[in-house]
Each structure stands twice: as structure tokens, then as C-alpha cells.
N, C-alpha and C positions, 0 to 999 in steps of 0.2 A: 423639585426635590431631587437631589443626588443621591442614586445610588450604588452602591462597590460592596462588589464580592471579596472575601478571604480567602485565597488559595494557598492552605495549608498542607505540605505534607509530611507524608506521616514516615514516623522513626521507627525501626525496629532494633529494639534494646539486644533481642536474640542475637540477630546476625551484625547488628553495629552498625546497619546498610541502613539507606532508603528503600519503604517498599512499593514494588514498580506495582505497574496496573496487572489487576488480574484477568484480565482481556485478552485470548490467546494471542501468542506473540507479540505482545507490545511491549515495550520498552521502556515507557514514558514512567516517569516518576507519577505515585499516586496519592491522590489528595483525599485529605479528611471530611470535605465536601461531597462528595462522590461515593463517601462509602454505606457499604449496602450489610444489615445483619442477620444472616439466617439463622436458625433455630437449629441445633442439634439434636432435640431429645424430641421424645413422644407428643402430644397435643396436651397429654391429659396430666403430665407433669407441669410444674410450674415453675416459670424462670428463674423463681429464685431459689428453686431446691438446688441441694449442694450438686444432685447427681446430672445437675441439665446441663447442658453447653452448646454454646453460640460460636459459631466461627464469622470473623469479621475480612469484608472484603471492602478492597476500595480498587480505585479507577480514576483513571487521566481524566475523562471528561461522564459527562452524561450519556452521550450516546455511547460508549461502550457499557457503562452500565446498566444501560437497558437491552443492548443485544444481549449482555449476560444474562440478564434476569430472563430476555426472552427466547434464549435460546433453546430451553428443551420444550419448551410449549409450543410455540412458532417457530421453529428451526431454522433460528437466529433471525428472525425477520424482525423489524422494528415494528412496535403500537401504533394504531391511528394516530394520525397526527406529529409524527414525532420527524416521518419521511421527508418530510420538504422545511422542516425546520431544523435540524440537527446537518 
């Protein structure tokens, strides 16, 4: 069985640009594959109130988004397992 990824990315209508990785200093154009959404609002609000908000991150590859995600937790250190495969 063959399989292939889509590496789409992503437009921002705002700025009329491509938008790059949010992984400090990088440069790389970022994909729709790669991206990560955090929660703006409280726990106890629900996503679909009008008052919530979500801010939306993407990323070149996987492993910068996983130093992102891991960066204030592990101080940027990568998950089990992710060190010798990424």
C-alpha cells in the first residue's frame, strides 16, 4: 500500500504572504499539516461561545512543533521517543 502526505501551506489573507513557521527564527514556509491550536479562553468557557478564542499555529516540520509545544514544560527539550527519530 502506498502512502503520501499533503504538504499544504498555509495563506494569510491578512498580510497577502505566506505564513512561515512559528518556531523561533525560522524561516521555512508553514504547513497546514503541522499546525497546532491552542485555546485562548478560560477551561470553563466553551469553544463555541462567541467570547472564546483560539489562536492558530503552524510549522515547517514536526519536530519544531513539538519543541514548541515542549518548550515551556521541558525547556525546549524534545518527548520520549521523538530524539533519535526526528
Amino acid at each position: 500500500m502506498n502512502s503520501s502526505k499533503v504538504m499544504k501551506k498555509v495563506w494569510s489573507f491578512s498580510s497577502e504572504n505566506w505564513v512561515n513557521c512559528a518556531w523561533f527564527e525560522c524561516r521555512r514556509p508553514g504547513f497546514e499539516m503541522h499546525k497546532t491550536v491552542l485555546h485562548d479562553h478560560a477551561r470553563t468557557l466553551r469553544c463555541d461561545n462567541p467570547l472564546s478564542g483560539h489562536v492558530n499555529f503552524v510549522f515547517c516540520s514536526e519536530r519544531h512543533k513539538q519543541l514548541y509545544l515542549n518548550s515551556h514544560k521541558n525547556m525546549g527539550k524534545m518527548p520520549p521517543g521523538y530524539k533519535l527519530t526526528m
